[in-house]
DOLO-756502 format. One record per residue (C-alpha): residue number from 1; residue in three letters; x, y, z. Coordinates in Angstrom, 1 decimal. Last residue first. Layout:
<rs>
<NUM; ALA; <X; Y; Z>>
...
</rs>
This chain:
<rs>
<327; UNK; <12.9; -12.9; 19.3>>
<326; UNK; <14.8; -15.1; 21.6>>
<325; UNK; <16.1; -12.8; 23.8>>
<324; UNK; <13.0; -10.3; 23.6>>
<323; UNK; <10.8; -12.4; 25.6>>
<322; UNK; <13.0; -12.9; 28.3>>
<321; UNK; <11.7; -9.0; 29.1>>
<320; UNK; <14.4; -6.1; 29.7>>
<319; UNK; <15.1; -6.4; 33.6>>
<318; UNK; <12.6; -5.1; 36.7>>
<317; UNK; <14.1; -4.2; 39.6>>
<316; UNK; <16.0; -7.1; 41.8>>
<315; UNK; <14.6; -9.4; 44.1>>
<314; UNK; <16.7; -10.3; 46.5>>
<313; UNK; <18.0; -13.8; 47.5>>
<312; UNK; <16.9; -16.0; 50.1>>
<311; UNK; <18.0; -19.9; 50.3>>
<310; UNK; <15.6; -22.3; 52.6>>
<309; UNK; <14.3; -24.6; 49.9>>
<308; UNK; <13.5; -21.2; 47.6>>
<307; UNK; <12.9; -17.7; 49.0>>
<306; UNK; <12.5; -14.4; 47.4>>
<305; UNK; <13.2; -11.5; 49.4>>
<304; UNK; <12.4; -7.7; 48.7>>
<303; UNK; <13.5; -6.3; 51.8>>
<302; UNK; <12.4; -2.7; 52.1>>
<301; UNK; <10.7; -1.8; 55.3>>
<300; UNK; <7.9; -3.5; 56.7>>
<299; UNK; <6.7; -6.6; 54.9>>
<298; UNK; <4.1; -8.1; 51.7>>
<297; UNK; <3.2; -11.6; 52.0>>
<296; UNK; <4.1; -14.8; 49.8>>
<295; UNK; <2.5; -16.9; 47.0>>
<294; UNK; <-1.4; -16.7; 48.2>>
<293; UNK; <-2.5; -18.9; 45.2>>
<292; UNK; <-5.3; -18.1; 42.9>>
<291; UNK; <-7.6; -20.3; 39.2>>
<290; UNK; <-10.1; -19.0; 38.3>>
<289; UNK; <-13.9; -20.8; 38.9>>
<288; UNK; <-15.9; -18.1; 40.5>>
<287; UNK; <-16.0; -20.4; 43.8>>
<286; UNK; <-12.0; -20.4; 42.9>>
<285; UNK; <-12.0; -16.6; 43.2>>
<284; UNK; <-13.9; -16.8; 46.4>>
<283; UNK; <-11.5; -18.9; 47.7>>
<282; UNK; <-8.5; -17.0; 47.1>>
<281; UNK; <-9.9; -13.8; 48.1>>
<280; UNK; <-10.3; -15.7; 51.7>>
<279; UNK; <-7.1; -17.0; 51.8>>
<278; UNK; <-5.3; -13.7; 50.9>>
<277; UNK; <-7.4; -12.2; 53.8>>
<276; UNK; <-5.9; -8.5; 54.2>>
<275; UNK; <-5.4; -8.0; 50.2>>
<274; UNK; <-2.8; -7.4; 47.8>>
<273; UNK; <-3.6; -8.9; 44.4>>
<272; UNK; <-1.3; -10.0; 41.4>>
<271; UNK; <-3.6; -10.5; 38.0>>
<270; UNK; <-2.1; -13.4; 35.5>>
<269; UNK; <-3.2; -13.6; 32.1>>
<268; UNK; <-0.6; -10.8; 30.7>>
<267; UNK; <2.6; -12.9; 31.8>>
<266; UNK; <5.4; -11.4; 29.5>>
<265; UNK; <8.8; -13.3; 30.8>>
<264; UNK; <10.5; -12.8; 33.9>>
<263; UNK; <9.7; -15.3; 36.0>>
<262; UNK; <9.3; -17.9; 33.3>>
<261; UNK; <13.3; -17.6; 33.1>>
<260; UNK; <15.0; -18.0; 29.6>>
<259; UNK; <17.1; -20.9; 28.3>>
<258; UNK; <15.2; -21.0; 25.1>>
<257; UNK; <14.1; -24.7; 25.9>>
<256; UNK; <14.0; -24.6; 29.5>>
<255; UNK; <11.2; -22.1; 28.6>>
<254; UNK; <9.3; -23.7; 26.8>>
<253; UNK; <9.7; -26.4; 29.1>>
<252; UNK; <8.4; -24.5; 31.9>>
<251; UNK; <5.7; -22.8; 30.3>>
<250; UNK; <4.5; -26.0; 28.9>>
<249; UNK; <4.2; -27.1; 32.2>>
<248; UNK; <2.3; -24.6; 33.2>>
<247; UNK; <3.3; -21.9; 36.0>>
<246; UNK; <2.2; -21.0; 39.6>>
<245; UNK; <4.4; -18.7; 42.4>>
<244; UNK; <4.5; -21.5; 45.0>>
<243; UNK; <7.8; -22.7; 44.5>>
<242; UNK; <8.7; -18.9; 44.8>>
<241; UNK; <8.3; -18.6; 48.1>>
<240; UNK; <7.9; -14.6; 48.4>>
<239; UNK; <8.7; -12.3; 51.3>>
<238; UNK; <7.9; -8.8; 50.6>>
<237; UNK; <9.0; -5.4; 51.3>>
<236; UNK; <7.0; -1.9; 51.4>>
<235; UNK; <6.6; 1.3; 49.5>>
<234; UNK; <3.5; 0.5; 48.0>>
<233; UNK; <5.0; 1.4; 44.5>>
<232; UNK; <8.2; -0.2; 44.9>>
<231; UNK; <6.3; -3.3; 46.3>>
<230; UNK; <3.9; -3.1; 43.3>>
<229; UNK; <6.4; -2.3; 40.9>>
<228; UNK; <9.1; -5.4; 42.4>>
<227; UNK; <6.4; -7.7; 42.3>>
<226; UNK; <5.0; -6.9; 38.5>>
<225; UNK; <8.6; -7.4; 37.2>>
<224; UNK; <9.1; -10.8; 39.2>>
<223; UNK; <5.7; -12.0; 38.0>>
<222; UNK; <7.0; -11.0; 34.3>>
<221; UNK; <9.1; -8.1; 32.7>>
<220; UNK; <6.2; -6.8; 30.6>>
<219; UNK; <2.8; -7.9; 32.2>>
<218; UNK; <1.6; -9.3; 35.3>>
<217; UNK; <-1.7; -7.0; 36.4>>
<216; UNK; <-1.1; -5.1; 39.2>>
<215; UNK; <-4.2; -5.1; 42.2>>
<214; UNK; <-3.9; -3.8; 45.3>>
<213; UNK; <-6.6; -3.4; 48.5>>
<212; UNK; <-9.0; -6.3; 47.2>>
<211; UNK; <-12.4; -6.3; 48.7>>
<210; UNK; <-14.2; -9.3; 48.1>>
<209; UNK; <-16.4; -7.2; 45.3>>
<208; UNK; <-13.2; -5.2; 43.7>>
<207; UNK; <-11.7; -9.4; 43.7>>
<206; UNK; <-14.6; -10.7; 41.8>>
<205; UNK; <-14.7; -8.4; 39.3>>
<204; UNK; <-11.2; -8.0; 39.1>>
<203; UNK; <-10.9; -12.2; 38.9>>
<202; UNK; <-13.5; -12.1; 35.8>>
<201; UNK; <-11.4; -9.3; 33.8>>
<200; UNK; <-8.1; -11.1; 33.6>>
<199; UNK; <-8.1; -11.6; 30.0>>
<198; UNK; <-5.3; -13.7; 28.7>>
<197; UNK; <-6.6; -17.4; 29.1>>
<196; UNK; <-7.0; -18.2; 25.3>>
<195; UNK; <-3.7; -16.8; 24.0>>
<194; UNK; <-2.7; -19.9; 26.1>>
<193; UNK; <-3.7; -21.6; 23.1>>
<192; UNK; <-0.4; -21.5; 21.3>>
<191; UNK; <0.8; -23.5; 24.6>>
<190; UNK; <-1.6; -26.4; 23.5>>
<189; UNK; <-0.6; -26.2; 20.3>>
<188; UNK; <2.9; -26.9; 20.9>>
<187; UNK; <2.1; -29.7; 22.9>>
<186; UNK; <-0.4; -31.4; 20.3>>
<185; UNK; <2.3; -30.6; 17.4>>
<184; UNK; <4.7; -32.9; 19.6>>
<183; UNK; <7.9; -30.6; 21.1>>
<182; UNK; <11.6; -31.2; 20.3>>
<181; UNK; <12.0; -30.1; 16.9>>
<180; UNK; <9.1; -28.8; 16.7>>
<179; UNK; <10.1; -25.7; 18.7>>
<178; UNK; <12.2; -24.6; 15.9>>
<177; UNK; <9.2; -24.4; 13.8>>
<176; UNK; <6.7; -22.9; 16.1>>
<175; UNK; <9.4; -19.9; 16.9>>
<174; UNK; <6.8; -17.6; 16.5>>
<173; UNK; <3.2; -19.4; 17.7>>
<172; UNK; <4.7; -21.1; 20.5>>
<171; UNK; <6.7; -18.2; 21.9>>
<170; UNK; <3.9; -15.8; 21.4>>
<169; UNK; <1.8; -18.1; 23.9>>
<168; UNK; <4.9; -18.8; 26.5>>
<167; UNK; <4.8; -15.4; 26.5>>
<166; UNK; <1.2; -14.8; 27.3>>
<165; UNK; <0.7; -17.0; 29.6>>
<164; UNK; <3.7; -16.7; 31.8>>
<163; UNK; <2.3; -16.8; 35.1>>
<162; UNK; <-0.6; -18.9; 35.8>>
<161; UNK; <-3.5; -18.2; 36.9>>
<160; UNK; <-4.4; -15.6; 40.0>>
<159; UNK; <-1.8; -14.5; 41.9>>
<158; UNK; <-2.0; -13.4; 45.7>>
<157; UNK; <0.2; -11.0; 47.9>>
<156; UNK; <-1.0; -11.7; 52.1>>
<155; UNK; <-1.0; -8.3; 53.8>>
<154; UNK; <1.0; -7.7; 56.9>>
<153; UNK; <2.9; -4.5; 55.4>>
<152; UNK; <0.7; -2.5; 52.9>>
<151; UNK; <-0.4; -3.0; 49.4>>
<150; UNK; <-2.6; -0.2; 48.3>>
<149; UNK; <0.1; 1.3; 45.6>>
<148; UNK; <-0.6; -0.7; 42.5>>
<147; UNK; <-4.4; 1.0; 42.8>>
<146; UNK; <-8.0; -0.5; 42.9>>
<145; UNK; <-10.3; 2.7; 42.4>>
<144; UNK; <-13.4; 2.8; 44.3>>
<143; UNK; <-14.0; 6.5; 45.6>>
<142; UNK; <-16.1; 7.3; 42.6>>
<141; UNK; <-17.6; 4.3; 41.1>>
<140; UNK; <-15.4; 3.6; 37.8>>
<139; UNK; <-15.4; 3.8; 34.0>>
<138; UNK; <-12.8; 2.7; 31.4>>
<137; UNK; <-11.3; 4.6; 28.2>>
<136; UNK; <-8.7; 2.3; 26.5>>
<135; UNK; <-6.2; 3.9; 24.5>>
<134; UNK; <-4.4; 1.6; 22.6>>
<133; UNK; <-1.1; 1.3; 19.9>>
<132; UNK; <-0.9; -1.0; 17.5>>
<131; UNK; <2.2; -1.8; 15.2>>
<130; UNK; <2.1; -3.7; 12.3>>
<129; UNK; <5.7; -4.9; 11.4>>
<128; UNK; <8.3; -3.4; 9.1>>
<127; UNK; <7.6; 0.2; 10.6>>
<126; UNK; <9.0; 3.3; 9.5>>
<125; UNK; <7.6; 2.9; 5.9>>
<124; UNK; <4.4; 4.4; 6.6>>
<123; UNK; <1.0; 3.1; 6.2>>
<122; UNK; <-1.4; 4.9; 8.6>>
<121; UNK; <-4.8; 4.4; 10.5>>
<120; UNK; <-5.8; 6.7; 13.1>>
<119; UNK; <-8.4; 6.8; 16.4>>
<118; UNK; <-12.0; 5.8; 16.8>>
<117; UNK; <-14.4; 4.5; 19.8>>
<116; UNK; <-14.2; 0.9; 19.3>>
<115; UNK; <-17.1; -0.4; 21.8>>
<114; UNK; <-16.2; -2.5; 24.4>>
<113; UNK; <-18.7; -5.7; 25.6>>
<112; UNK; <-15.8; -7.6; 26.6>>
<111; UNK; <-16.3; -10.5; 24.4>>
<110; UNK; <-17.0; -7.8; 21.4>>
<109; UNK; <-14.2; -6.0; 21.9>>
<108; UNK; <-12.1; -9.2; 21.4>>
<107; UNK; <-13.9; -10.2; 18.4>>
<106; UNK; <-13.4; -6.3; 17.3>>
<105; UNK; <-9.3; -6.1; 17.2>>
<104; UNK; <-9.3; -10.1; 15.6>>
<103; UNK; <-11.7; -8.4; 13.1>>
<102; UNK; <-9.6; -5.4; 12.8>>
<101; UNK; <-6.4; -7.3; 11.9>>
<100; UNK; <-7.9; -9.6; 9.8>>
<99; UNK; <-9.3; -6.9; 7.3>>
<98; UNK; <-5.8; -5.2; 7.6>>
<97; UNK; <-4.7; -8.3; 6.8>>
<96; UNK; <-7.4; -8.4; 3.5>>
<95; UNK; <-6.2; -5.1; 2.4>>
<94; UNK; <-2.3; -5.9; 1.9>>
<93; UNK; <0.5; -5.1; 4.3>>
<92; UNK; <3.9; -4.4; 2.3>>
<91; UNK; <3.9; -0.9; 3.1>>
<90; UNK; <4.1; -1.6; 7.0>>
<89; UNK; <1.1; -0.2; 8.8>>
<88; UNK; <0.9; 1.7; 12.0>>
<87; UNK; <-2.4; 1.6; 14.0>>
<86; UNK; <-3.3; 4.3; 16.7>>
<85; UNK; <-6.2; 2.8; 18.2>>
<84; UNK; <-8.8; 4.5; 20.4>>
<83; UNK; <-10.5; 1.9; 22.9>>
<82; UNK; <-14.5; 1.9; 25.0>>
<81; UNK; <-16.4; 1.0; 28.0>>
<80; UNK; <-13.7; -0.9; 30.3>>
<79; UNK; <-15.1; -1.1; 33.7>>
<78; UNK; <-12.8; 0.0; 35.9>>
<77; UNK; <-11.0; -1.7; 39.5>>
<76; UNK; <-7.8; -0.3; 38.6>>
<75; UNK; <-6.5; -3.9; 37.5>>
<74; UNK; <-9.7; -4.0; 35.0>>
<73; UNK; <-8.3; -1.1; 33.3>>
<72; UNK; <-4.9; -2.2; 32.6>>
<71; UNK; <-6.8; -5.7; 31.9>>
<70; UNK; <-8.5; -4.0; 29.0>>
<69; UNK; <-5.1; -2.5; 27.9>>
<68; UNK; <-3.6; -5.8; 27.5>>
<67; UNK; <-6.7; -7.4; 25.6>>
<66; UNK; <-7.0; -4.9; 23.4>>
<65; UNK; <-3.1; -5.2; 21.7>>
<64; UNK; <-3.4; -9.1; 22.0>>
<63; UNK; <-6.5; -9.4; 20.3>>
<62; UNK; <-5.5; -7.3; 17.1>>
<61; UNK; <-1.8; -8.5; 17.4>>
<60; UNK; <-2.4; -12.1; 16.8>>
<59; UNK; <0.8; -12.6; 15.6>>
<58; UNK; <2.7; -9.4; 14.9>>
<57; UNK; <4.9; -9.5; 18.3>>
<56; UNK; <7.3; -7.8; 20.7>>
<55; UNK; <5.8; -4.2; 19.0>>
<54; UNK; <2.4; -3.6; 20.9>>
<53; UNK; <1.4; -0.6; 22.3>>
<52; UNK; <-0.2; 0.5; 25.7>>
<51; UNK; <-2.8; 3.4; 27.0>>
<50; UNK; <-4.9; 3.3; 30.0>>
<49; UNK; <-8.0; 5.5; 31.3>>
<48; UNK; <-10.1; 5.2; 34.0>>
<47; UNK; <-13.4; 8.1; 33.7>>
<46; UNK; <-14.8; 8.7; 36.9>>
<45; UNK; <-18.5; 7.9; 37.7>>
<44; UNK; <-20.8; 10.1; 40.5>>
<43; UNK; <-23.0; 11.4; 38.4>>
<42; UNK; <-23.6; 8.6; 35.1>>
<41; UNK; <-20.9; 8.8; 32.4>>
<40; UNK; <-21.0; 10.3; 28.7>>
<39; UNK; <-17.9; 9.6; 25.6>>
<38; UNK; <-17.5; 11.4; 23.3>>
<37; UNK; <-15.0; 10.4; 20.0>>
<36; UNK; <-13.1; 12.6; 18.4>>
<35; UNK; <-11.1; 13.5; 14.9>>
<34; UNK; <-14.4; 12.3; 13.1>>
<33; UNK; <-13.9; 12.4; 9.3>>
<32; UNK; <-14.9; 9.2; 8.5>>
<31; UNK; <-16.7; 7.8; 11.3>>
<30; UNK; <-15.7; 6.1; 14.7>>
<29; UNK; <-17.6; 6.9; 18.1>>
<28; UNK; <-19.8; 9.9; 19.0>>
<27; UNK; <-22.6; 9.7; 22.1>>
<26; UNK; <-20.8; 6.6; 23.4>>
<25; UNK; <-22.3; 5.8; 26.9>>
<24; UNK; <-24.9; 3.3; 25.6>>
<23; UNK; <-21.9; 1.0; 24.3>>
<22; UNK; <-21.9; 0.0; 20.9>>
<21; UNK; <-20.4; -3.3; 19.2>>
<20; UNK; <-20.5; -3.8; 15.5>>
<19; UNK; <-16.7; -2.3; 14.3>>
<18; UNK; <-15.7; -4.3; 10.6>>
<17; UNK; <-17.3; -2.2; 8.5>>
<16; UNK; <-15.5; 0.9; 9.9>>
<15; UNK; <-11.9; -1.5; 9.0>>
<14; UNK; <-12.2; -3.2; 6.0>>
<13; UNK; <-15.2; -1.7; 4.2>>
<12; UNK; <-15.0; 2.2; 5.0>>
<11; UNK; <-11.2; 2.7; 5.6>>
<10; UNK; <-10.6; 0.6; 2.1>>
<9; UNK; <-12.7; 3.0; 0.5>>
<8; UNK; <-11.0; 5.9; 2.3>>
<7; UNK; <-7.6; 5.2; 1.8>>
<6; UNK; <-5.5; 4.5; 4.6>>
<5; UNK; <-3.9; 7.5; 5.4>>
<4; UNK; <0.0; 8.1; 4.5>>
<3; UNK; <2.0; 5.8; 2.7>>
<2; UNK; <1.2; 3.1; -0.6>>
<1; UNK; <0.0; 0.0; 0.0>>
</rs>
């Protein structure tokens, strides 16, 4: 395609055409020509919003590049209503992927009942990969935002899932062929579907109702990443066993594989928690049917300490993703 805007018929049919859900909030969403969307919330709502790209990865993109900022949200406590995209477009891209691209972007907007609210399409030729960026517009009680920062010394620190989801999902769908070389199809698939388990929506609902004090979904940089910001954040310590920090198998070996640490690899899927009653947050997600483990509390003073079969070492700050080292 050639650079600048995408054209408008190919605006119109492959990517307007391609945007069905509608919140009753939105008052002005995407059109040809709109700049803006508006968005209107009841008395006594605050707006929550969240913005993240994606470059790591061009598989999957559209569902990946939502589904990241809609757990941004849900990790405040929000509602996600509605997203602005920002999509950059390599020349060599062709009208059916950008067809793709926006129906992966909507089937995920769809599950979450978000609307597409606007934002820009462009081919240019400083990209070599599509490259998505989001803004994701939530909405919140006022007075009931979930924050990093609410941990506090005593509490028990909880994750939900498994870490290492996403990750180990890219890792299966990029490097599929050299993986095959060890790994049965079935396996392989298996960890490709991880993509599957991304959204961490349901345990924010449930944990806002149970009365969660922190909540930090497990992104870039991995469980050790997301414990480091939260402590950081909080300004307090923690003491983690790290046998019971939860991974898949296939997370493991995949890993194992590469020669990367599942600690520190991309784990959007998996929400950490701070509450008073780890146990009890715990149960009530299970009751829900998701998957928690209290891994560790959070301490006085500074001490970040990770302890395994009696050793303690510190936890450091967050390092450039594993992610990256193998692609």
């Amino acid at each position: 395609m050639k650079r600048g805007k995408v054209p408008e018929s190919v605006l119109k049919r492959s990517i307007l055409k391609q945007i069905h859900t509608r919140r009753k909030e939105v008052l002005l969403g995407a059109a040809v020509g709109e700049d803006c969307a508006a968005v209107k919330l009841e008395e006594g709502e605050v707006f929550v919003l969240s913005s993240d790209p994606i470059t790591g990865t061009a598989v999957d993109i559209g569902n990946l590049a939502i589904q990241i900022t809609l757990n941004d949200l849900a990790s405040a406590g929000a509602e996600p209503v509605g997203v602005m995209l920002t999509v950059l477009l390599p020349e060599s891209i062709t009208e059916p992927e950008i067809r793709q691209l926006m129906q992966q972007t909507e089937e995920s907007c769809s599950r979450a009942n978000v609307q597409i609210l606007g934002g820009h399409t462009e081919v240019t030729a400083v990209v070599s990969q599509p490259v998505v960026t989001v803004t994701g517009v939530g909405k919140a009680k006022q007075g009931a935002l979930v924050t990093t920062s609410g941990a506090r010394a005593g509490m028990d620190i909880v994750v939900t899932k498994w870490v290492g989801l996403e990750g180990t999902s890219i890792l299966a769908k990029e490097m599929a062929a050299v993986l095959s070389t060890r790994f049965s199809e079935s396996f392989i698939r298996r960890a490709q579907n991880f993509d599957s388990l991304l959204s961490v929506l349901p345990e924010a609902e449930v944990a806002v109702l149970s009365g969660v004090d922190a909540m930090h979904d497990v992104t870039e940089g991995g469980i050790f990443g997301a414990l480091w910001e939260m402590a950081e954040s909080s300004g307090v310590g923690l003491e983690i066993e790290l046998k019971k920090i939860p991974l898949k198998q296939e997370t493991v070996e995949i890993c194992e594989f590469f020669g990367i640490s599942p600690y520190e690899l991309i784990s959007s899927g998996s929400m950490l928690m701070a509450a008073k009653d780890g146990n009890q947050l715990v149960l009530e997600l299970q009751k829900a049917g998701i998957a928690a483990v209290v891994i560790g509390k959070a301490t006085a003073g500074n001490d970040r300490v990770l302890q395994n079969d009696g050793e303690r070492r510190f936890l450091e700050p967050p390092k450039t993703d594993e992610l990256y080292k193998v692609l």
